[in-house]
C-alpha positions in Angstrom: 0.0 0.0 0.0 1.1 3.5 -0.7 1.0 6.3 1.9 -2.1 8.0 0.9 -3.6 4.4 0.9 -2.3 3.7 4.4 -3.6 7.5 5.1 -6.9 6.8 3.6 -7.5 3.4 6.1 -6.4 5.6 9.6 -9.0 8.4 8.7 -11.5 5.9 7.8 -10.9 4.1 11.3 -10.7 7.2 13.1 -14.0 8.5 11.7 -15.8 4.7 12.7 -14.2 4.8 16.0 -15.1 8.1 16.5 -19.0 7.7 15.6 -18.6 4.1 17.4 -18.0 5.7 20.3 -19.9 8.9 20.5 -23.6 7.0 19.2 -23.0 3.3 20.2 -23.0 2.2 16.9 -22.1 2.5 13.0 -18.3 1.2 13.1 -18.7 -1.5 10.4 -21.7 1.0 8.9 -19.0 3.7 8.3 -15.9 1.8 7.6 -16.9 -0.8 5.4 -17.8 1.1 2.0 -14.4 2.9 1.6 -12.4 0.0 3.0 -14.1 -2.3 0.4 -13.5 0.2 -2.5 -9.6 0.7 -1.1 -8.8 -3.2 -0.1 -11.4 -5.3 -2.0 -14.3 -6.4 -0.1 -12.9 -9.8 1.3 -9.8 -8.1 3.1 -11.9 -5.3 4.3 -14.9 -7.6 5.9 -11.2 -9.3 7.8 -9.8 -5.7 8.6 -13.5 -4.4 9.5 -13.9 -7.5 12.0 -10.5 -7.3 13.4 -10.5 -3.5 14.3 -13.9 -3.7 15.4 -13.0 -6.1 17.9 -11.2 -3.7 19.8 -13.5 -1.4 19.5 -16.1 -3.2 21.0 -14.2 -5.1 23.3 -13.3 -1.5 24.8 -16.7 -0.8 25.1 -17.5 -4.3 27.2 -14.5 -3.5 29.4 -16.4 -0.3 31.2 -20.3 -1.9 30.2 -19.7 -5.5 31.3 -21.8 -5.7 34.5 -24.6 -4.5 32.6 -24.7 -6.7 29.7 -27.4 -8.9 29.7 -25.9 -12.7 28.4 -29.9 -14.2 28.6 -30.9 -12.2 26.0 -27.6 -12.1 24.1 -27.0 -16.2 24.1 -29.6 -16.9 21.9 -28.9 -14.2 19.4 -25.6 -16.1 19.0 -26.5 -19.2 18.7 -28.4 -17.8 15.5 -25.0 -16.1 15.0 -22.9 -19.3 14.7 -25.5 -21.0 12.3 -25.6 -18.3 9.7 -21.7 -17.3 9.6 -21.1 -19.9 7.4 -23.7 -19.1 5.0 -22.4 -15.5 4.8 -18.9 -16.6 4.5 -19.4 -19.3 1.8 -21.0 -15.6 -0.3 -17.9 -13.5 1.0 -15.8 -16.2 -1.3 -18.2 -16.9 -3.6 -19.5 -13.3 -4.8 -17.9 -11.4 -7.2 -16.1 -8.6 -5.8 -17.8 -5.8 -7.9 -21.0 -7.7 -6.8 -19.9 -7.8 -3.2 -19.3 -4.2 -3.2 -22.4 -3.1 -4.5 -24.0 -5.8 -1.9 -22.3 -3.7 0.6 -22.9 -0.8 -0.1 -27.2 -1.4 -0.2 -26.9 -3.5 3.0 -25.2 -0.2 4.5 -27.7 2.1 2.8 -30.7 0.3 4.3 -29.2 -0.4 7.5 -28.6 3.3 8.5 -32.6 4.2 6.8 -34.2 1.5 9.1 -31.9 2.7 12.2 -32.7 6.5 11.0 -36.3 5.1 10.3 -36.3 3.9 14.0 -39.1 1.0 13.7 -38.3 -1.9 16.1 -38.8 -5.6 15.0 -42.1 -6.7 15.9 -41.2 -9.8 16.7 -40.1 -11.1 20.4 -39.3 -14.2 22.0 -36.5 -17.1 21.4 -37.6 -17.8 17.8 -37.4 -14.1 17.3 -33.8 -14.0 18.7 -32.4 -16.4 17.0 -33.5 -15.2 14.0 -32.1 -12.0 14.5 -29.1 -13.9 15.5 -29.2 -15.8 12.4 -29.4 -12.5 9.8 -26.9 -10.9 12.1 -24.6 -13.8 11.5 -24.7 -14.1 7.9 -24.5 -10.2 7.3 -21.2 -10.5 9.8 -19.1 -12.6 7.5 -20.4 -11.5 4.0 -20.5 -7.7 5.2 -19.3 -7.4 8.4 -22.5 -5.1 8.7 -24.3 -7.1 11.7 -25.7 -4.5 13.8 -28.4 -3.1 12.5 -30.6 -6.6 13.2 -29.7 -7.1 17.0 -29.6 -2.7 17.3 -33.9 -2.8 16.1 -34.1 -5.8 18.1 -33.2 -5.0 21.2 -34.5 -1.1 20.8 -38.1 -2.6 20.6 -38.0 -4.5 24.1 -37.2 -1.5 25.4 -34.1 -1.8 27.9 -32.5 0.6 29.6 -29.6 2.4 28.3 -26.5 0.9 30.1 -27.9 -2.8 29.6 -28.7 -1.9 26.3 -24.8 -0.5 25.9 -23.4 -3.7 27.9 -25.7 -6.0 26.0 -24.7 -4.7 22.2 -21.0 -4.6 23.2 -21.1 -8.3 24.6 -23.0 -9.7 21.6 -21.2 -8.1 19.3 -17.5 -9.0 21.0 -18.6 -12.6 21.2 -19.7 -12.8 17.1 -16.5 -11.1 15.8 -14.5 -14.0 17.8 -16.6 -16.5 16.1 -16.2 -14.4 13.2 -12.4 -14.4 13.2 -12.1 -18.2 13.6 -14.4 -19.0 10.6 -12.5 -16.4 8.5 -9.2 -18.0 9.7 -10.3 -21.1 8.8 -11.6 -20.1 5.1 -8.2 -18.9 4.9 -8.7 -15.0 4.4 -6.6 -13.9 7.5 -3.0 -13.6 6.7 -0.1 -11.3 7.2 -1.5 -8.5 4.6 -5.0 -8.3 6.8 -3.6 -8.3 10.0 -0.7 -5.7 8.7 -3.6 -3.7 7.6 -5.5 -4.2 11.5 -2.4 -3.1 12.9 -1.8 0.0 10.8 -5.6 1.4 11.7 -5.2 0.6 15.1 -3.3 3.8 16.2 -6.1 6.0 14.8 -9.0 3.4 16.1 -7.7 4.3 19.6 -7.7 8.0 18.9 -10.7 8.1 17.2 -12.3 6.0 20.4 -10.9 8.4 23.0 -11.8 11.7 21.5 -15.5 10.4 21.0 -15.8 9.3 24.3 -14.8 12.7 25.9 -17.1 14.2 22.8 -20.2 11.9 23.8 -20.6 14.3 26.9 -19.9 18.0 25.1 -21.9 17.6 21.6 -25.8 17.3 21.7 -26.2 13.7 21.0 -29.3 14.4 18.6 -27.5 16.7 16.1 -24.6 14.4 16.1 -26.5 11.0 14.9 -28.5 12.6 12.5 -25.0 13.9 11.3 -24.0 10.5 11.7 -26.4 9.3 9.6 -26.5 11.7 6.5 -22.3 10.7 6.3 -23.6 6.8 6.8 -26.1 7.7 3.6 -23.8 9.7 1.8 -20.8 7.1 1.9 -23.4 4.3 1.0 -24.7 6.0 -2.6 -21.2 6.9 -3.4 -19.7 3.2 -3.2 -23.7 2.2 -4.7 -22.2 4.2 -7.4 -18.7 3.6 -7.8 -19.2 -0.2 -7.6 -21.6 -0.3 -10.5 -20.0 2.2 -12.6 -16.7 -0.2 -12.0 -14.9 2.6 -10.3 
């Protein structure tokens, strides 16, 4: 990679560590449209999970106690049963395809989270079918938020258990993640290079949002959070099928 391309992978962490930690959410919804049109989409769904398992496994460190594992269990057992699925498309697809699959999966995700309409549906079978979309859009995209984010919005929990419960859900997936992408042999020395290159800016990106998250009128900020999210989406929508 050149220097502007090494340049152009810290500001993209910084910004999704940033927003990560100022809204609770949108790390993979920020950083995987340019990473995919700068590394390819496999190596950026590998990058995307690595970095963002620091990121949220910051998060769990100070939310831990509130995380609620009875909800979150079931969700991952959905999880482990659709990784596979969306890794056998991550080396299937074609990566102009992928791209463009990206892009629309970020593009809806950020409408329905804008949009702010829970799923309807509660109970196990409910979970675990949140768990299972969340797992197949985890190793196609590495976009699997948005899923248990509506989910657990529409049962209503309080804000530190809903914090503690995102980051322990998501921590636990991108471990599973990790091994199956190890074992479908896309981790090597290029993506972890590539982890380890972003991490200096993830860490500044996470500690200037966390001292932001209590100055900036929360409001303003995601709705800013979300017309970049949109923006970034059409523009690698549009990049990917024009072949750019």
């Amino acid at each position: 990679m050149t220097i502007w391309e090494v340049a152009a992978l810290a500001g993209a962490t910084f910004g999704a560590a940033l927003i990560h930690a100022t809204t609770g959410f949108g790390f993979a919804l920020f950083i995987m449209p340019p990473l995919a049109a700068l590394l390819g989409p496999v190596d950026a769904v590998v990058v995307s999970t690595l970095l963002g398992t620091v990121s949220n496994s910051r998060i769990l460190a100070g939310a831990w106690r509130h995380a609620d594992w009875r909800q979150c269990l079931p969700m991952l057992a959905g999880a482990a049963v659709g990784m596979p699925v969306g890794l056998a498309v991550l080396l299937a697809a074609h990566p102009r395809a992928l791209r463009a699959a990206i892009a629309l999966v970020v593009l809806a995700s950020t409408l329905a989270i804008a949009r702010g309409r829970p799923i309807p549906w509660r109970g196990r079978a409910a979970e675990l079918g949140v768990g299972l979309l969340s797992g197949v859009l985890n190793t196609s995209t590495s976009t699997n938020g948005p899923p248990v984010v509506l989910y657990l919005h529409g049962i209503r929990m309080e804000p530190a258990r809903f914090r503690g419960t995102l980051a322990a859900y998501f921590t636990a997936s991108s471990a599973i993640a990790l091994v199956l992408l190890a074992a479908g042999g896309t981790i090597g020395a290029r993506t972890i290079w590539l982890a380890l290159a972003g991490l200096p800016a993830l860490l500044l990106g996470y500690a200037i949002g966390v001292r932001a998250f209590r100055r900036i009128d929360p409001i303003r900020f995601r709705h800013l959070v979300i017309a970049i999210l949109v923006v970034t989406a059409v523009v690698s929508l549009a990049s990917a099928v024009g072949g750019g």
